[in-house]
N, C-alpha and C positions, 0 to 999 in steps of 0.2 A: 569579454566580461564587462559587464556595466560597473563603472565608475562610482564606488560609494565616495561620499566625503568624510563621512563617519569612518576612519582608521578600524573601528571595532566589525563595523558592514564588510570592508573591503575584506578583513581576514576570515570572516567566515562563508563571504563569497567564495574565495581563492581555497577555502579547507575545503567545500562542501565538494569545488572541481574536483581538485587533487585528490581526497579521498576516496573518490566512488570512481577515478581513473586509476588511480596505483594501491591503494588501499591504506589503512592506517599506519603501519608498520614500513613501508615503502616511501611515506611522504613526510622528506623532515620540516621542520621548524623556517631551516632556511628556503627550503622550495615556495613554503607558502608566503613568510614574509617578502620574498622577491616578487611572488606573481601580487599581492596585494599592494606593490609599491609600499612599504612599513619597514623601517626599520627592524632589527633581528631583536630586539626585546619585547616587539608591541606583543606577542602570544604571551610572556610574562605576564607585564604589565595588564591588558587586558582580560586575560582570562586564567595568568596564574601556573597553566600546565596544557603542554600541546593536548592531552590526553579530556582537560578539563575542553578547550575547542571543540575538539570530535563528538563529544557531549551537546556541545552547544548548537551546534551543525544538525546533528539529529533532530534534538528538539523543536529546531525550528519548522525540518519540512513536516516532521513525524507526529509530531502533536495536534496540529488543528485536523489533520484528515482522523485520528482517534478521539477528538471531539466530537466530528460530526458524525463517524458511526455510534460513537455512541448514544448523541441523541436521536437519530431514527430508529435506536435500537428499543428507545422506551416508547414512541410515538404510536396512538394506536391505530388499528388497521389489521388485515390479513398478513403473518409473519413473514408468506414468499415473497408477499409485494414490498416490503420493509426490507428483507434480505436483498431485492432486486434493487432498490433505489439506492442501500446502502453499497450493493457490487461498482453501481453506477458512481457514484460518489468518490468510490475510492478507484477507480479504474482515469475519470477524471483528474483527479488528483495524480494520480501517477503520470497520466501523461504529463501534465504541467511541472511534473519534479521528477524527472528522468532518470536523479542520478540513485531516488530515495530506493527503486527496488536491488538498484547494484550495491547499495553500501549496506543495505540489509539481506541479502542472499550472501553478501559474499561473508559476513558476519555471521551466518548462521551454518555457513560452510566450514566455517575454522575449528579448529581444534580448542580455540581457544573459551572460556565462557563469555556469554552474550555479555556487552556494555549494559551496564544498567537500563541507561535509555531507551536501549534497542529492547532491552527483555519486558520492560515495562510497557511500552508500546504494543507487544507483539501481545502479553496480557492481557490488556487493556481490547485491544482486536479482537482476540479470542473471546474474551467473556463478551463483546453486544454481541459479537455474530453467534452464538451459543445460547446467550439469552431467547435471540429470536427462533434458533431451531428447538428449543428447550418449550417454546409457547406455541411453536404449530407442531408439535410431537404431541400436547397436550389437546390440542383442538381437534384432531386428528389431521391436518393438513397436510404435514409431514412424515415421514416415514419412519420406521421405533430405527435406534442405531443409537451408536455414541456422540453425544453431541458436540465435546469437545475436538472430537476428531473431523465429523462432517464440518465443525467452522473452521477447524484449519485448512479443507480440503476447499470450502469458498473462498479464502483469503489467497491460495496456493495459485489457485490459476491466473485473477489478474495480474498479479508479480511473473509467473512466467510469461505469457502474452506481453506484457512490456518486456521482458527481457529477449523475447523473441522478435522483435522490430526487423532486423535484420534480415533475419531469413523470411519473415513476412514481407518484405519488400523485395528479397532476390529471389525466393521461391515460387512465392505466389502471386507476386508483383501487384500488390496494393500496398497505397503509402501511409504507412501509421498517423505519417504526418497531417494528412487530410483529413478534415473534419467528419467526412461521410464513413471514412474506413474506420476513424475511431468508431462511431455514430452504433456500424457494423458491428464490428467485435466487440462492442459494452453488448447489442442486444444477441450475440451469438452465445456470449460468458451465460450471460443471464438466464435464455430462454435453457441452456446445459444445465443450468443450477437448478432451478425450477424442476424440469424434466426429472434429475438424479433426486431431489428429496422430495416429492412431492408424492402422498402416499395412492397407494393403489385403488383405495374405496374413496378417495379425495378427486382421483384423476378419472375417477369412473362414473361421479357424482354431477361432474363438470362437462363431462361428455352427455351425457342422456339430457343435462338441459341443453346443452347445442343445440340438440335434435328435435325435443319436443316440439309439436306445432304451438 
């Protein structure tokens, strides 16, 4: 784990491990102020309540990647192409924060209701990627359906595919880790997304100009 000097850095370094390895409820106070080298009051002192941490943890990886979908989600342009740069965005994002699809699957898995954070987020994803199926449903681009649904059905896949690394690597034996096999599975998500909403007299329109001489 890289060495903050900032006491407040090292503890949300040390929560964001712990959390997305054992889970909320499984990681106390003292696991995290031992692996942050902090004394057992710095979650106090700095943040008030282990619960208020986990908060802060979220925020940190789960905000700017819902920043940037939502500015390509206003940006204009053709909505698949906007839905594809925004799958891309966040598919990057997740590789570089590994632990953000395991602490929000396994959150969405519990019995429990969503952390604020987490549901906010998860909002906030849903309404760009909806907005833009919502604008090429109108354009004819996309295909008539529900649109809240088709966007959680876009967000649903990159979060499995990172959760799936593992057997990507022992099944099919390409390494998530390389740049080329990401590079891969961003245009393999995409070109799927594309294909599933992209409407019939849209994909028929596209075809005939291929062809024309």
């Amino acid at each position: 784990m890289k060495q903050h000097t900032d006491p407040r850095e090292r503890l949300i370094e040390a929560a964001r491990l712990l959390f997305a390895a054992e889970g909320f409820d499984a990681t106390s106070v003292r696991d995290i102020t031992a692996r942050a080298h902090a004394n057992l009051g710095a979650i106090t002192y700095h943040f008030g309540t282990k619960e208020a941490l986990y908060h802060a943890v979220i925020e940190r990886f789960a905000v700017p990647i819902a920043d940037r979908i939502a500015a390509i989600s206003k940006e204009t342009g053709p909505p698949l192409d906007r839905l594809g740069t925004a799958v891309r965005a966040f598919l990057d994002h997740i590789w570089r924060h590994p632990e953000m699809p395991r602490l929000i699957l396994r959150e969405m898995a519990s019995d429990r209701p969503l952390p604020e954070p987490v549901g906010r987020v998860i909002r906030r994803n849903v309404e760009s990627f909806t907005r833009m199926v919502a604008e090429g449903q109108a354009d004819g681009s996309i295909r008539s359906g529900e649109p809240h649904l088709m966007a959680m059905s876009i967000a649903g896949q990159p979060l499995f595919l990172a959760l799936a690394s593992k057997a990507i690597r022992q099944v099919i034996g390409r390494d998530p880790g390389d740049p080329a096999v990401r590079a891969m599975i961003a245009d393999h998500v995409i070109s799927n997304m594309k294909s599933a909403l992209q409407s019939h007299s849209h994909a028929a329109a596209e075809s005939a100009q291929e062809v024309a001489p």
